[in-house]
N, C-alpha and C positions, 0 to 999 in steps of 0.2 A: 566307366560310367557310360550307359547307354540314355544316346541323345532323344529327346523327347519326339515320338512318334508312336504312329497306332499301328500294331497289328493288322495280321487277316481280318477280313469282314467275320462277322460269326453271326450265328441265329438270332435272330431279334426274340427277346426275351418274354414278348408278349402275344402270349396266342388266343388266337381267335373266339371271343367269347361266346362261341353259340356252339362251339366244341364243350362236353360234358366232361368235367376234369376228372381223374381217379383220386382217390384218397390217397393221404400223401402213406407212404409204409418209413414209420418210421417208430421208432419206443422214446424220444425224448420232442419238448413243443419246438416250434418254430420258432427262432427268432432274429427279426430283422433289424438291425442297426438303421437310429437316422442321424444323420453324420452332416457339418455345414459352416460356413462359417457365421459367429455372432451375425446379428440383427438380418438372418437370411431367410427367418420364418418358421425354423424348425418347430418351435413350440409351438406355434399356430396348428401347422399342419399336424403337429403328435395331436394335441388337443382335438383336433377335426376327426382323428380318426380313432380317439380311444374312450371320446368322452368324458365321463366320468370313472369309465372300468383303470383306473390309474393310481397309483402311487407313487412318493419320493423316498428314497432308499441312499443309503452311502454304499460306497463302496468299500466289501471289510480289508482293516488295513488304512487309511486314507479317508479324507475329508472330504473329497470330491464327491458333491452331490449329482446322481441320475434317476431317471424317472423312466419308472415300466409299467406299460400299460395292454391292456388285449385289444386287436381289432377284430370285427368281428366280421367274417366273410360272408358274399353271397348263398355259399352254402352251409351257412352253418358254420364251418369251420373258425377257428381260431390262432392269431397267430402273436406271438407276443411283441410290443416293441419294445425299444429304449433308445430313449434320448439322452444320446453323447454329448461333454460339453461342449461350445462350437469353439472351434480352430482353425485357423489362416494354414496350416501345414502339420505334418506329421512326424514333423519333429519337433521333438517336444523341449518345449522352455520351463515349462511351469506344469503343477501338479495338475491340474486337468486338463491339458494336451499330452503329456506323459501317460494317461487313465484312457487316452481315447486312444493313440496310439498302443495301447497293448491289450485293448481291448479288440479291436480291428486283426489283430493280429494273431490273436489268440494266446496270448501271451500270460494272461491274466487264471492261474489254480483255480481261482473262487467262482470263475465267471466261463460260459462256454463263448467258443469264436461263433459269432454269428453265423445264421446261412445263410444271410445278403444283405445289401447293403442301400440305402435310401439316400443319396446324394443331395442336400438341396441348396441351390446357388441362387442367387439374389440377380435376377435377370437384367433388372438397370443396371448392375455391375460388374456383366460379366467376364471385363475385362482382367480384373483381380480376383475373380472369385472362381476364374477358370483352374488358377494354376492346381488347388485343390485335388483336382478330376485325376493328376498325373499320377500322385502316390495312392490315390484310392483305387482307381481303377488296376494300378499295376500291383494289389491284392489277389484278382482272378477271383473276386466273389462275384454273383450274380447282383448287378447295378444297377439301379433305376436314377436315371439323373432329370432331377426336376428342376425347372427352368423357373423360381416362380415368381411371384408380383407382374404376371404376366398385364393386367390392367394396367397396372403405372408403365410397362413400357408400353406398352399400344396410346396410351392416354399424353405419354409425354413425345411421341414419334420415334420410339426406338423400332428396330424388325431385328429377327434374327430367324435362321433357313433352318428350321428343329431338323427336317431329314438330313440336311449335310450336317448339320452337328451328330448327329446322331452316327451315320455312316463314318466321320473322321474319328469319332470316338469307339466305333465299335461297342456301341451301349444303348440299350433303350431310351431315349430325351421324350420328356413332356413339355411341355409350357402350359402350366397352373397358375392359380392363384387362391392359394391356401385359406385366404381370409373368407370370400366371395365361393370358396369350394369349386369353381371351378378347372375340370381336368382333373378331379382326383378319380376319377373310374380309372383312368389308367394305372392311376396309383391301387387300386383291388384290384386289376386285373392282374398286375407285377405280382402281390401278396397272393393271390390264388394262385400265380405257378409258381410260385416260390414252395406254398407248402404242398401241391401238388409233386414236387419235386423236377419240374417238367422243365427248369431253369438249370437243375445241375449237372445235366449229362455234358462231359466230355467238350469242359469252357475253358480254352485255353490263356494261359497267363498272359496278358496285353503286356508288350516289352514298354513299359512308361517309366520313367526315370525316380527316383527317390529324391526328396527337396532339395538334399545338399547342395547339388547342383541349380540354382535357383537361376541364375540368368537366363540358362538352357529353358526352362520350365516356363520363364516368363516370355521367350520367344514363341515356343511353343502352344504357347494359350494364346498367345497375339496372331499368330498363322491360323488357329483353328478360326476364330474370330473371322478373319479375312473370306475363309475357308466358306462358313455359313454366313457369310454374307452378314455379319452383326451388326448395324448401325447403333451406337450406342446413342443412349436417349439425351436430351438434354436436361438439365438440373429442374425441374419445374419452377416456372416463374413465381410463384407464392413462396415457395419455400427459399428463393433464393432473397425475394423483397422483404420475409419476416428473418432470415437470420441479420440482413443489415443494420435491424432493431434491433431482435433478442442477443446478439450476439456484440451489442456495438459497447466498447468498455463503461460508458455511464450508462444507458436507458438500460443497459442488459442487466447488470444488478438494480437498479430499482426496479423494476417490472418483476425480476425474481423477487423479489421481497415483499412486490405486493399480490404474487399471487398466495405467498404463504401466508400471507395475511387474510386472504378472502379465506384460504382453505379451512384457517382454525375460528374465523367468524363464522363460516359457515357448519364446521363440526356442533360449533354450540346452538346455533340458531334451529339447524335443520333437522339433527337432531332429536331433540326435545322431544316433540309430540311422539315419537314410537319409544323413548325411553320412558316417559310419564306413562304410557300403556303399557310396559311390560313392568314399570314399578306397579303400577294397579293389578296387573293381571297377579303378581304375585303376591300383593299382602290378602287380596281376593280369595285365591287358593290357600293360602295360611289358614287363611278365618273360615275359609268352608271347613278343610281338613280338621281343623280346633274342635266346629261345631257336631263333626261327625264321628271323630275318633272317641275312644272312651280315654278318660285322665291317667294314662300311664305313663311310663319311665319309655316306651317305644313313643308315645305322639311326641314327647317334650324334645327325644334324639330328632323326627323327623323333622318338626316343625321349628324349634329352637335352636337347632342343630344344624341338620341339615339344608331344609329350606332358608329359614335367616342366611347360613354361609353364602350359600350356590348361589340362590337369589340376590343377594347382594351383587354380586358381581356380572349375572346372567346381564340386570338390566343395563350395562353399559355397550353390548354387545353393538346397538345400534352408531354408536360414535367411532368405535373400532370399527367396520365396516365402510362407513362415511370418508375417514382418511384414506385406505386403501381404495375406497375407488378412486379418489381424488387419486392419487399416487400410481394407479392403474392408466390414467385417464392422461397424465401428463408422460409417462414410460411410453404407451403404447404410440402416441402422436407425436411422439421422437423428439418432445421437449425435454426432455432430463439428461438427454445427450449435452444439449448445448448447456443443460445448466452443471452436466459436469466441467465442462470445458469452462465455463466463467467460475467455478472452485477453486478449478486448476489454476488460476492468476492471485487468489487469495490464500493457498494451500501450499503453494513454492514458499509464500515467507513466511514459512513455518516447520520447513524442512519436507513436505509430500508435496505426492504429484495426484496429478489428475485420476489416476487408477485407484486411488486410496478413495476416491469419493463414492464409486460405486460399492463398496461395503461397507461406509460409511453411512450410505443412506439406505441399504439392507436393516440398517442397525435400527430405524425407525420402526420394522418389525419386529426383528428379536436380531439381537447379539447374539446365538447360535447360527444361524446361516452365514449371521454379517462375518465372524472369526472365518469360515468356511471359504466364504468368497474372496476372501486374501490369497489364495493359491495362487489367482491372475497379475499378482504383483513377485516379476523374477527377484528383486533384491530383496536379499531377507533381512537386510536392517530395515528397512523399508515397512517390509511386512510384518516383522513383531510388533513394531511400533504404531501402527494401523491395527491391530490386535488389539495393543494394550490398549488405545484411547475408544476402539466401539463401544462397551458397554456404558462410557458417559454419553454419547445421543440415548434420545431418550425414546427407548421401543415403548410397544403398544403394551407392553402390561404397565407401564406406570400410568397408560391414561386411566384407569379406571382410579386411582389413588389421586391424582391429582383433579379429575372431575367433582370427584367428592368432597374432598377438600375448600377445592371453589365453589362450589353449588353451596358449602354450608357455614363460610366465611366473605365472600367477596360480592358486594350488593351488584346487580346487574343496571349499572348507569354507566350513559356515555361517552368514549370517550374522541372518538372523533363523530357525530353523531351522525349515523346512518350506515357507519361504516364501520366502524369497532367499538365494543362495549368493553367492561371492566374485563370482565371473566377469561375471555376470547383474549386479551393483550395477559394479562397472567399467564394463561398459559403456553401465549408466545415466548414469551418473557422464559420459561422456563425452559424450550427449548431452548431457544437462542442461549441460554443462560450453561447449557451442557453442551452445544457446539462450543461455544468458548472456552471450556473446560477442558474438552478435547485438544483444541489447536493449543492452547496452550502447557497441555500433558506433552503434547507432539512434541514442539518445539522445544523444550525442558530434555524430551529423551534426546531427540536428533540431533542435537549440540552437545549429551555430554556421551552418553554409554552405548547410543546408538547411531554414530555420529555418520556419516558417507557419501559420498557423490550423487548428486540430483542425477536421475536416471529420465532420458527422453518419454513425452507422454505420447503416443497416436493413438487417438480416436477416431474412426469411421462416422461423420455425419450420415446418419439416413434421413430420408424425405420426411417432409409432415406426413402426415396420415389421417385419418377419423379414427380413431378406436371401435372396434365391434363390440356389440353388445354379449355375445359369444366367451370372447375372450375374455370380460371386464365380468360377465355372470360367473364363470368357473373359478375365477380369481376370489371373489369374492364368496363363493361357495366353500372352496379351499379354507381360507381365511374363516370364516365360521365356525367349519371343522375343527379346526385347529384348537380355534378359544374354547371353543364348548368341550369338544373332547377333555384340556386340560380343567376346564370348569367342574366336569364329572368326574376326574380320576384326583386331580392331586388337591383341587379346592375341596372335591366333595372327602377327599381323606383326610385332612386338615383338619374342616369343620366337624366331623366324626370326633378325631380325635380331641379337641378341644372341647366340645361335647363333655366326650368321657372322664379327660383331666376334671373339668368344670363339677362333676358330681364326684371325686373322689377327695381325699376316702372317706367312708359312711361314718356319720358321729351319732352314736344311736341309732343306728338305723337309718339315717336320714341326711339327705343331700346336706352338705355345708356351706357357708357361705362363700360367696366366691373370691372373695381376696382369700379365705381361707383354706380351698381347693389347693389341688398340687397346681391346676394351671395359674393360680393365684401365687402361691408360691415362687413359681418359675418369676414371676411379672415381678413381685417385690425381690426377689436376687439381681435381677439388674436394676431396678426401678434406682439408687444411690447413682449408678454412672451415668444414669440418661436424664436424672433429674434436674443437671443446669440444662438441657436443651427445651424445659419445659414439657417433658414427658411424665405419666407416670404409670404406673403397673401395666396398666389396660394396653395402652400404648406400646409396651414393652413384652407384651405377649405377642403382638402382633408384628414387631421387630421382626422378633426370633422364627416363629412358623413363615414370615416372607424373603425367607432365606430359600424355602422352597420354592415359591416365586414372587415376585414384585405382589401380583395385584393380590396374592392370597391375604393380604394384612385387610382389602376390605371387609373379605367373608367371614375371619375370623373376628374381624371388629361386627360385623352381624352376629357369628352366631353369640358373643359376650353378652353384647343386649341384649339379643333374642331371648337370653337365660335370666336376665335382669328384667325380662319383660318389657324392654323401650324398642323392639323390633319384631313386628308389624307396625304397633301401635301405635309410636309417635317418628317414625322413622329413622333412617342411622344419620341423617346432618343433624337434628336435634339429638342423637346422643351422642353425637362425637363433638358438637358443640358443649356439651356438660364437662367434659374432660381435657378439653384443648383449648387455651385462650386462643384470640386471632395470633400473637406472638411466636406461641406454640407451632400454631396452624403453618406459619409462617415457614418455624426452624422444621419440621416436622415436611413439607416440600423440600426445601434445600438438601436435607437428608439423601430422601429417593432421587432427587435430581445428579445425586454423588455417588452415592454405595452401591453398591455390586452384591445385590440383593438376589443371588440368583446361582446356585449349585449347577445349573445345568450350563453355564456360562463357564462357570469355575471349569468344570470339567471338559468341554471342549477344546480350551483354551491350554489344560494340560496336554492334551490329545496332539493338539495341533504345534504345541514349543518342542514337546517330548521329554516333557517334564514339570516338576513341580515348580520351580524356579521364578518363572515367569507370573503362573497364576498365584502363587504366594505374595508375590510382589505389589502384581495387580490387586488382589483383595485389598491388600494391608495398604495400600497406595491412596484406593480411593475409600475406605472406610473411615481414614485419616481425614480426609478433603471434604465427606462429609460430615465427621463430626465438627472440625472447626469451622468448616463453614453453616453450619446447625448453631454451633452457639454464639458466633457474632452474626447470626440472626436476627437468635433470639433476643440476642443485649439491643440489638437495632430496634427490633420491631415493639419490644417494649419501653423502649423511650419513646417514639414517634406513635403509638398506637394506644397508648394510652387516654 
């Protein structure tokens, strides 16, 4: 084992930008690794430099989510990145530090070994974010080591001597600051000789040591430290005077509880006004397109069909965007850190740990990523069991199903007045109401089938921050994408389909009534099972096609009116009022607060056990949990609601 130290000096990797660079000779793109550990800024910086030209991708074989995107050079040029997941070292414990270390390495059939490498280390921390530098650098790719949140340490009195870092490293060093863009020219200058090639001539392998030997490594980064003269910064005074609060064992959960309370008062309140204009802007374009089309079997598909579906669900779009900023806004200001860590005291008695909370609260998007992001948990008792309870938090395709629901049974009055109204605490209510579902699925596995030793939690606190407007717009762009793309392919095939069911088959000639339709048919073959939860037919077509996703049951409950004629016209709370008592209404939430309404769930979740076993389980688990808790709902809410 060689002890950690730097080579020969070598050529500094950045040449002089008023030199005219040649085209790189090459037959396959460029592309550069960025490589770092958590909360060090990478995704700032890939964002800063790829815009929007990006996407998210797995890796085939594996769950492990990365993102490739193009930057785009001074000259034109092009060069590809991807962001690696972030890692403390290169040896790997868990499935995406095992994906980044053999990726780095070249290790990976599917994927080619990088042609350099984009180091970036969290500069107030450079004391543990140094060790890093040793296994990376002792690759011999061409390295660019960025220094960054260079602002916080100047702001908080940190210094550090970039040329003596740079010189003990034998590596190009910047000091940026990825948010502010600051210092990223050096980072295009690095990407122009990279693909100019004028980085790979004859870079000899830096003798740096590989993890195992971690003491070594940890001395090592402590001398370079000394070396560039690093005064490390001190904690900044706000952030150390709000964790005293946010993190103090009483005021730190209340304070967490009331900001989830402002957040879903404020989903409904704020809201509003842009879902009221996109419910206008659509039944508006219904009744033009009505008025313009001639009376055929194509306007009845577009408009009855089609429009009712999609539209149904488009206009919720603005409430799904509201939470994710909120969610963007407390991530990126390094509050959700500390509200994992107060989980993590709630979450031990229940058999998890603090690690389980961040794919737990993924799960508020979609239970596809949240199953993904279980890689970061090494015990795999641990980790199935965090599998199995994600899909009860409640992601964003149930809010459009449960917005509906309350907008067309639950009056909008007070209930702490100024500060929470009916609707806003319902939908509290239902979260909280599948968080508790969760911990209690948890605690049910991890004491009997999934039973094992509490495993240590470490969490890295980062500083408060402001969140950029930057990063909170792409986020939120993303997020968009996402809904709508799935609005136009799986709602819009759905609503088609149901469509189609709805006029077949022809009795004389002529459309049949719609309990009399195959999709009518379909809805009376189950309508006996679901008829004690107070459902009936209608209800139960929309079951069945939200199996392809949660919110698709609204669009399908559009296009059914839409065919019955009550959607534009009298809109879908008054007809889903026709067909669901509040009782109904009632078991008909508790349901989707349960069931695991959702194929693409099913099948990750195969993916990620390595078999059928688990997701069998899972379905039949909580389809069970939903229906009995569906009908002592129902029996509840029709005694007291009557």
């Amino acid at each position: 084992m060689s002890s950690c130290h730097g080579g020969a000096p070598r050529t500094n990797l950045l040449p002089n930008p008023a030199i005219p660079l040649p085209r790189a000779a090459h037959d396959h793109p460029i592309i550069v690794a960025i490589v770092g550990p958590p909360n060090s800024g990478k995704s700032t910086l890939f964002n800063r430099l790829t815009g929007l030209r990006q996407k998210v991708a797995n890796f085939p074989g594996v769950t492990v989510e990365h993102r490739m995107g193009k930057a785009k050079l001074k000259d034109e040029q092009e060069v590809f990145l991807v962001d690696l997941p972030g890692v403390y070292s290169l040896h790997p414990r868990a499935e995406d530090e095992q994906v980044t270390h053999d990726v780095l390495k070249g290790e990976r059939p599917d994927f080619p070994k990088p042609d350099a490498v984009i180091l970036i280390l969290d500069s107030t921390n450079l004391g543990r974010n140094l060790v890093l530098a040793a296994p990376i650098l002792s690759l011999g790719m061409p390295t660019l080591i960025l220094l960054n949140m260079a602002d916080d340490l100047a702001l908080r009195g940190g210094k550090v001597d970039v040329a003596a870092l740079s010189a003990e490293l034998n590596s190009p060093v910047a000091l940026v600051s990825a948010t502010k863009g600051t210092g990223i020219d050096r980072v295009q200058q690095f990407l122009l000789a990279t693909a100019a090639k004028l980085s790979t001539v004859a870079l000899p392998r830096v003798e740096l040591p590989v993890l195992q030997d971690v003491p070594k490594c940890r001395q090592w980064a402590a001398k370079l430290g000394v070396r560039a003269s690093y005064k490390a910064p001190s904690p900044p005074l706000w952030t150390r005077r709000l964790d005293t609060v946010f993190l103090h064992p009483i005021a730190g959960p209340v304070i967490f509880a009331a900001v989830v309370i402002a957040v879903f008062q404020s989903i409904f309140s704020w809201a509003q006004p842009a879902m009221e204009g996109l419910k206008q802007a659509v039944a508006a374009s219904g009744h033009w397109m009505t008025s313009v089309l001639p009376d055929t079997p194509f306007r009845s598909l577009l408009i009855d069909g089609v429009w009712s579906g999609v539209g149904a669900v488009v206009v919720f779009l603005p409430q799904i965007l509201l939470l994710f900023l909120f969610i963007g806004i407390l991530e990126d200001s390094g509050y959700l850190a500390r509200a994992a860590l107060i989980a993590d005291r709630t979450m031990a008695k229940f058999g998890l740990q603090g690690k389980s909370f961040i794919p737990l609260l993924s799960s508020y998007a979609c239970a596809v990523p949240a199953v993904m992001a279980t890689r970061v948990i090494e015990n795999k008792r641990d980790r199935i069991a965090t599998i199995m309870i994600a899909p009860l938090m409640t992601c964003s395709a149930r809010l459009p199903v449960y917005t509906l629901l309350i907008a067309a049974f639950v009056p909008n009055i007070p209930i702490l007045r100024g500060v929470l109204y009916l609707p806003a605490a319902t939908m509290l209510s239902l979260y909280v109401l599948g968080f508790l579902a969760a911990l209690f699925t948890a605690r049910m596995l991890k004491s009997t089938i999934l039973k094992s030793q509490r495993s240590s939690f470490v969490l890295e606190m980062p500083p408060y921050r402001w969140p950029t407007l930057r990063s909170l717009a792409l986020r939120l762009i993303d997020r968009a994408k996402i809904f709508l793309t799935r609005a136009g392919t799986v709602i819009l095939l759905v609503a088609i389909s149901i469509w189609v069911l709805a006029h077949l088959p022809l009795q004389h000639g002529k459309t049949p009534p719609l309990e009399h339709s195959y999709a009518g048919m379909v809805g009376k073959g189950v309508e006996p099972a679901i008829k004690p939860l107070g459902f009936n037919w209608k209800i139960g077509i929309g079951l069945i096609t939200s199996l392809a996703a949660r919110e698709v049951i609204v669009g399908t409950l559009g296009t059914i009116y839409g065919i019955e004629g009550d959607e534009p016209s009298e809109g879908l709370q008054k007809a889903v009022r026709k067909d669901l008592s509040p009782a109904g209404a009632v078991a008909l939430l508790i349901f989707f607060a349960f069931a695991m309404q959702c194929f693409s769930t099913i099948a990750i979740v195969k993916r990620e056990t390595g078999g059928w076993k688990w997701p069998i389980f899972q379905f039949s688990y909580m389809l069970a949990l939903a229906y009995s808790g569906s009908w002592i709902a129902y029996r509840l809410a029709s005694h007291f609601l009557t």
